[in-house]
MILONU-480805 format. One record per residue: x, y, z of N, C-alpha, C, CB in turn; residue in three letters. Coordinates in steps of 0.1 Angstrom, whole numbers, padded with zeros to 4 digits, always signed. Glycine has a CB too. Example, Ala and Ser with C-alpha at 12.3 -4.5 7.8 and 13.67 -1.06 7.14 Angstrom:
% residues 2
+0132-0057+0078+0123-0045+0078+0132-0033+0078+0113-0045+0090ALA/+0128-0022+0071+0137-0011+0071+0129+0000+0079+0141-0006+0057SER/
% end
This chain:
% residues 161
-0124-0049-0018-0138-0049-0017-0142-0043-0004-0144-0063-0019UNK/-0153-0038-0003-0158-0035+0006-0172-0036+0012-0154-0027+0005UNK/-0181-0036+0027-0187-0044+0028-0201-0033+0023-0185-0052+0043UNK/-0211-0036+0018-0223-0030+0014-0232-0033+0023-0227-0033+0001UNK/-0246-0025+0026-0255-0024+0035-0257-0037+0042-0266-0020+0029UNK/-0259-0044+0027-0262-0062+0036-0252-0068+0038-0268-0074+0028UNK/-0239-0066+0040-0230-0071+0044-0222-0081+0035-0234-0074+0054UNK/-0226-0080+0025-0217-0088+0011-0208-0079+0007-0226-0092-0003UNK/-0204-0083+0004-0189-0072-0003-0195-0068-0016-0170-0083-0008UNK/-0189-0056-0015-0190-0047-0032-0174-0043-0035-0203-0027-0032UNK/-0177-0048-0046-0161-0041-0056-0158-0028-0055-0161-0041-0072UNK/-0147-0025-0051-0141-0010-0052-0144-0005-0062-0129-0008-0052UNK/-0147+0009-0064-0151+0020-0074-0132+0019-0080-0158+0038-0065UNK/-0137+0021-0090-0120+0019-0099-0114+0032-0098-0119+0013-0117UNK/-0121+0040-0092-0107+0051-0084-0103+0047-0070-0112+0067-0081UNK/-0109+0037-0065-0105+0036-0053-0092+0024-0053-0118+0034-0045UNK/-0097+0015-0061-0084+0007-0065-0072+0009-0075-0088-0003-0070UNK/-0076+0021-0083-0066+0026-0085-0052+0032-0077-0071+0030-0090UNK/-0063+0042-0063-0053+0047-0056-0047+0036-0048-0057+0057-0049UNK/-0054+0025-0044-0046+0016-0033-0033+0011-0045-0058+0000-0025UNK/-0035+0009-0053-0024+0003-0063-0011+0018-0062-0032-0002-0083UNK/-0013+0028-0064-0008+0039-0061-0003+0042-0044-0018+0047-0066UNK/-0009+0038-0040-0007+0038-0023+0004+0027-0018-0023+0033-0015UNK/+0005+0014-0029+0013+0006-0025+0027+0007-0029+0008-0004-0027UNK/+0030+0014-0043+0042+0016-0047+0048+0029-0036+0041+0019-0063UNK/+0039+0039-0031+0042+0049-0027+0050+0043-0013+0030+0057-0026UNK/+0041+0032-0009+0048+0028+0005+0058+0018+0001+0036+0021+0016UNK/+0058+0009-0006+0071+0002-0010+0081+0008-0014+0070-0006-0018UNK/+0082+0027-0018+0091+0033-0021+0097+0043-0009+0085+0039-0033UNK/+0085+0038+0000+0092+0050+0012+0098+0035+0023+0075+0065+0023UNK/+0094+0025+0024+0099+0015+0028+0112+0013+0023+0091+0004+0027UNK/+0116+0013+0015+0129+0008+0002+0139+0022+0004+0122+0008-0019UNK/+0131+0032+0007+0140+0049+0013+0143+0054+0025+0133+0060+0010UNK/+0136+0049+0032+0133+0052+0047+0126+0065+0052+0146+0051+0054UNK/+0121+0070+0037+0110+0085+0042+0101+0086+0032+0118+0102+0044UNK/+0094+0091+0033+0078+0090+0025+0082+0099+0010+0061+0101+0036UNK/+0079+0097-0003+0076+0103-0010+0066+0112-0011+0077+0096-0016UNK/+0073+0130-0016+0067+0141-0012+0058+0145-0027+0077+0152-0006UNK/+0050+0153-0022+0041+0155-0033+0056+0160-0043+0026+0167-0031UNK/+0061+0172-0042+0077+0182-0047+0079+0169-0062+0095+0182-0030UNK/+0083+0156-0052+0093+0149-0060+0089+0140-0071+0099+0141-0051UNK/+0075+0138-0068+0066+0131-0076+0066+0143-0091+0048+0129-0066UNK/+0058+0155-0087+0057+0169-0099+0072+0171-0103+0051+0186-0091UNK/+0083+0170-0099+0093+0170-0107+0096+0160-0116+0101+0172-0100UNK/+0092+0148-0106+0101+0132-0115+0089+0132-0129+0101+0110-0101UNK/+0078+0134-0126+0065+0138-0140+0070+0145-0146+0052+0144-0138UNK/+0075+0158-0143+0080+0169-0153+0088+0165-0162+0086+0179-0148UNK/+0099+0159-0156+0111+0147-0160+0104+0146-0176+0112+0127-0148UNK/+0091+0134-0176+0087+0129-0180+0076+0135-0192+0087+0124-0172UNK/+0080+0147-0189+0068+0160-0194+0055+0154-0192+0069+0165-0213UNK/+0052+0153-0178+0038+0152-0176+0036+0161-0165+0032+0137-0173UNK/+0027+0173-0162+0024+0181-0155+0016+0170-0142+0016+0194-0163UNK/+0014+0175-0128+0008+0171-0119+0004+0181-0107+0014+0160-0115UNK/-0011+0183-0109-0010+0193-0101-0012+0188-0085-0020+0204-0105UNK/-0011+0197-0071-0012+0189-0061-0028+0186-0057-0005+0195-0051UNK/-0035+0191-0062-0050+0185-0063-0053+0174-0072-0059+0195-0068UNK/-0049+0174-0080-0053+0163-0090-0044+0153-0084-0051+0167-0107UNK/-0029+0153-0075-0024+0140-0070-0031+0139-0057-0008+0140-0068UNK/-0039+0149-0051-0045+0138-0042-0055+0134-0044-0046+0141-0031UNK/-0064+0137-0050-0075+0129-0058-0073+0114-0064-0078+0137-0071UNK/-0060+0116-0066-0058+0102-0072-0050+0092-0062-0050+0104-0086UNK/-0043+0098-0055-0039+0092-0042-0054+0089-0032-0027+0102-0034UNK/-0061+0095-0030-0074+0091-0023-0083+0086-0030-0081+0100-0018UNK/-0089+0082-0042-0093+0077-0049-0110+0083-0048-0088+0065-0047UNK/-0105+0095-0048-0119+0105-0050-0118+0113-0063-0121+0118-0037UNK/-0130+0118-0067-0130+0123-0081-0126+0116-0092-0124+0133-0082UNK/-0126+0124-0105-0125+0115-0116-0116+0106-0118-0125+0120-0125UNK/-0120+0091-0125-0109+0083-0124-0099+0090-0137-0115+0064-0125UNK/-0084+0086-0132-0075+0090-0141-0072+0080-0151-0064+0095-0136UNK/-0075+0083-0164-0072+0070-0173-0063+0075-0181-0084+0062-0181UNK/-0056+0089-0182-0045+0095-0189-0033+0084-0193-0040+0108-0179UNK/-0031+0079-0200-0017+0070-0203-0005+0075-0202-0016+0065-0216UNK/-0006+0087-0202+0012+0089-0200+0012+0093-0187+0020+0102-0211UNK/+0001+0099-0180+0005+0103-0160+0007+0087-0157-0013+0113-0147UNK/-0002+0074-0157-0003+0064-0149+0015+0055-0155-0020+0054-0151UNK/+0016+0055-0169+0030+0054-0168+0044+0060-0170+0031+0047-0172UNK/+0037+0075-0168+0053+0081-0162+0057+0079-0145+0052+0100-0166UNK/+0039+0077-0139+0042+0069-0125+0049+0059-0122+0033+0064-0121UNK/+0042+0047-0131+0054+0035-0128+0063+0037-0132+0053+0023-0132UNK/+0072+0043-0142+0083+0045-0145+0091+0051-0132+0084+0053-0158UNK/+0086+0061-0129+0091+0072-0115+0091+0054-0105+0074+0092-0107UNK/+0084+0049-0102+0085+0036-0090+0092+0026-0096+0069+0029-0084UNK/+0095+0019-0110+0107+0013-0119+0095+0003-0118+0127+0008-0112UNK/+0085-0001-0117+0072-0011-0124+0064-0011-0137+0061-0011-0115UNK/+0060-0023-0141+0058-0022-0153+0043-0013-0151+0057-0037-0161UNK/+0044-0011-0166+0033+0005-0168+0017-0007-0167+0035+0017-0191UNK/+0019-0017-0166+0005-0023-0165+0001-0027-0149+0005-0038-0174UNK/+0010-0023-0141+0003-0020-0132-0006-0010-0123+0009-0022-0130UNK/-0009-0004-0133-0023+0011-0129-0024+0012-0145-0017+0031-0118UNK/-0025+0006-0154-0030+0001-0165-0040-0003-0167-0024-0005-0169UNK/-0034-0019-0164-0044-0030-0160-0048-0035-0147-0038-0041-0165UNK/-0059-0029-0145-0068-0029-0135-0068-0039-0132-0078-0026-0134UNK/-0078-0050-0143-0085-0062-0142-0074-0073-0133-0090-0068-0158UNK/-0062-0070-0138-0052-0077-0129-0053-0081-0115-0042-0069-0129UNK/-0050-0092-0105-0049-0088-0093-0034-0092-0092-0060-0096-0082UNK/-0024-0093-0096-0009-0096-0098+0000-0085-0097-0006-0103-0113UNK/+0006-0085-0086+0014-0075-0082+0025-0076-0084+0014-0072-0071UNK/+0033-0063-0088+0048-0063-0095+0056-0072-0087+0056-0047-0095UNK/+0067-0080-0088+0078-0088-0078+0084-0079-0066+0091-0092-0088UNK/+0087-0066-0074+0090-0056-0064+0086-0051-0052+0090-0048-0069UNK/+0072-0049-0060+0062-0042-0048+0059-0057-0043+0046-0030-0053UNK/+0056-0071-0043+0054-0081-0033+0065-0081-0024+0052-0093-0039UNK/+0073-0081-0028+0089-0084-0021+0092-0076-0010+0102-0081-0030UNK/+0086-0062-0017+0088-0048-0005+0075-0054+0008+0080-0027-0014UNK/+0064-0053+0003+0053-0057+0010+0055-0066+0021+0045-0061+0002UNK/+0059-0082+0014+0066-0089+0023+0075-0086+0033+0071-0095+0018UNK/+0084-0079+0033+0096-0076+0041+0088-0070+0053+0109-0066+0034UNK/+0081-0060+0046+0072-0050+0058+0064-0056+0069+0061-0041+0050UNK/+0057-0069+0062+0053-0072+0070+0059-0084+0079+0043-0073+0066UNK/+0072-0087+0078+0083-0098+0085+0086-0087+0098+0101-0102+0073UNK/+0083-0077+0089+0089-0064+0098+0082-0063+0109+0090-0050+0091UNK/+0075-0057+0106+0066-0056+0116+0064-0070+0127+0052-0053+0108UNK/+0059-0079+0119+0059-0092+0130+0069-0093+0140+0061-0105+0123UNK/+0082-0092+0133+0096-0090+0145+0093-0081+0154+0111-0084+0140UNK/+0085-0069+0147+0088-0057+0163+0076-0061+0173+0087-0036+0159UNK/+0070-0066+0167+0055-0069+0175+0063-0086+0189+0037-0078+0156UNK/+0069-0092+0182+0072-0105+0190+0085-0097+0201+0079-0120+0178UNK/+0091-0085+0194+0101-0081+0207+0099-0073+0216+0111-0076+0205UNK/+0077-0065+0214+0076-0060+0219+0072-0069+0230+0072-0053+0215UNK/+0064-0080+0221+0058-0092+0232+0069-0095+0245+0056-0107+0222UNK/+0078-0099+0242+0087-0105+0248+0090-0097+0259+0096-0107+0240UNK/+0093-0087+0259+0095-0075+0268+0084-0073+0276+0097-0062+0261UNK/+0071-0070+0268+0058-0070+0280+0057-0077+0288+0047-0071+0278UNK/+0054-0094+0282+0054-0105+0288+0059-0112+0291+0050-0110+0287UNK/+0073-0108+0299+0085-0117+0300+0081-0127+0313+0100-0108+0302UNK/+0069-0122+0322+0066-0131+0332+0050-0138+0328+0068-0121+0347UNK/+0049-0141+0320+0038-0148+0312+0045-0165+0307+0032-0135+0296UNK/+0032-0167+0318+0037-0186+0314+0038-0189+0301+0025-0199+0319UNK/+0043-0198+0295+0044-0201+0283+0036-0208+0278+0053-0206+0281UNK/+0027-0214+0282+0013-0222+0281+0002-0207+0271+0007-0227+0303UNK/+0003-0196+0281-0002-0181+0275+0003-0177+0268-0002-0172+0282UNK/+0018-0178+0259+0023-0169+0252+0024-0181+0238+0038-0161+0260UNK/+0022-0191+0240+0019-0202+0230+0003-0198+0226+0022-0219+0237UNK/-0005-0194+0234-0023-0196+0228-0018-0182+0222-0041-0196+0241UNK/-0014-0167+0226-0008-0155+0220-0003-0156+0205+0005-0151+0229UNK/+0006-0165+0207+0012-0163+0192+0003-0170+0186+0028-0168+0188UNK/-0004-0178+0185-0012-0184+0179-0023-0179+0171-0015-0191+0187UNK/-0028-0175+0186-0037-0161+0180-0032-0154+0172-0041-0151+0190UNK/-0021-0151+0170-0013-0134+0162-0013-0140+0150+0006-0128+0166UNK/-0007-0152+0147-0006-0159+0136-0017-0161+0129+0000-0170+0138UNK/-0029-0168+0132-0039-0173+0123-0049-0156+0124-0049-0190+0131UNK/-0047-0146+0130-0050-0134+0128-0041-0130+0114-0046-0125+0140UNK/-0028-0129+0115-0021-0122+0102-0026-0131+0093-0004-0121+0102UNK/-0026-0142+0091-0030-0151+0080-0044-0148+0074-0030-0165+0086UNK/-0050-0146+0084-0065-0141+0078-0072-0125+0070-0073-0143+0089UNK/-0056-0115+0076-0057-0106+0068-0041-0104+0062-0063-0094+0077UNK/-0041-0114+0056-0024-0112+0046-0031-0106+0034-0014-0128+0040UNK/-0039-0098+0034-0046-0093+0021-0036-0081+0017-0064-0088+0024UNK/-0040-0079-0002-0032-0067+0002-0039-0055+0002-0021-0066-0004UNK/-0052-0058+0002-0057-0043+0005-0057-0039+0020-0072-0042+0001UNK/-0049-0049+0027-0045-0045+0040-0035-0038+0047-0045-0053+0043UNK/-0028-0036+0031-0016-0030+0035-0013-0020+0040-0010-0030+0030UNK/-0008-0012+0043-0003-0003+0051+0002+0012+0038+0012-0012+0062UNK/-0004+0019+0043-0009+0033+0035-0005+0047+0039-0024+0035+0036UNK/+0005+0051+0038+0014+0062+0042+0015+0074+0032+0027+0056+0043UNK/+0016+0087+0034+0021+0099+0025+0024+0108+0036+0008+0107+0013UNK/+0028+0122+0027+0037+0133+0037+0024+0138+0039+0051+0144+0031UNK/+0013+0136+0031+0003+0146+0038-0006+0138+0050-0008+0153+0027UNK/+0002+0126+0050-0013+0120+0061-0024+0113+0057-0020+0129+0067UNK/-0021+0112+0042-0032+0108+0034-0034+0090+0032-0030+0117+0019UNK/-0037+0083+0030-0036+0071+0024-0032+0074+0010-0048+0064+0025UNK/
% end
């Protein structure tokens, strides 16, 4: 969601939640690889699947601009290419994320927390402990308040979300 004039939230345009659902296998697949999935590999592993993809029409749908894609065989020859069930860019109405992509998600963000506490540690190695107890505290009921997952972290080779 996002916030509208008056500051209440409005529902994402269902291209735009389409692409974050797309955005998240993309990054749980480059997390799980250790390098981003390229447009190349996507148009081939489709072809695989005899579904054409051109590179305009994948970033449209990775940015969640222009027409929404409701084609049934591109959204699951997608999940098939990421190994998730095809109702996940199916079924919208869903908020229930594959085991996979939670599990990836999770890790990422364990991940991150570790490198954040070893950067801590290193910065503030002469920081009373009285300060680095209110710190983590803070960090904690911060991550807790955005464990969302439209918060997640949004990666491609072009720079794109």
């Amino acid at each position: 969601m996002t916030a509208g004039p008056s500051g209440t939230p409005e529902p994402l345009s269902p291209q735009v939640a389409l692409a974050r659902r797309l955005n998240l296998l993309l990054d749980a697949a480059a997390e799980k690889r250790g390098e981003a999935v390229t447009f190349r590999e996507v148009k081939e592993k489709l072809a695989e699947r005899g579904v054409g993809m051109s590179r305009a029409r994948w970033f449209y749908l990775k940015d969640g601009t222009g027409a929404l894609v409701r084609d049934k065989r591109v959204l699951t020859a997608l999940c098939e290419m990421f190994d998730v069930d095809p109702s996940f860019l199916l079924d919208m109405d869903s908020d229930e994320l594959p085991e996979s992509i939670q599990a990836r998600l999770d890790f990422v963000k364990a991940l991150r927390a570790s490198r954040v506490q070893a950067f801590a540690a290193r910065t503030l190695a002469d920081v009373s402990p009285d300060t680095l107890h209110a710190i983590t505290e803070f960090l904690n009921r911060d991550i807790a308040a955005h464990a969302d997952v439209s918060n997640a972290p949004s990666s491609s080779e072009d720079g794109l979300p």
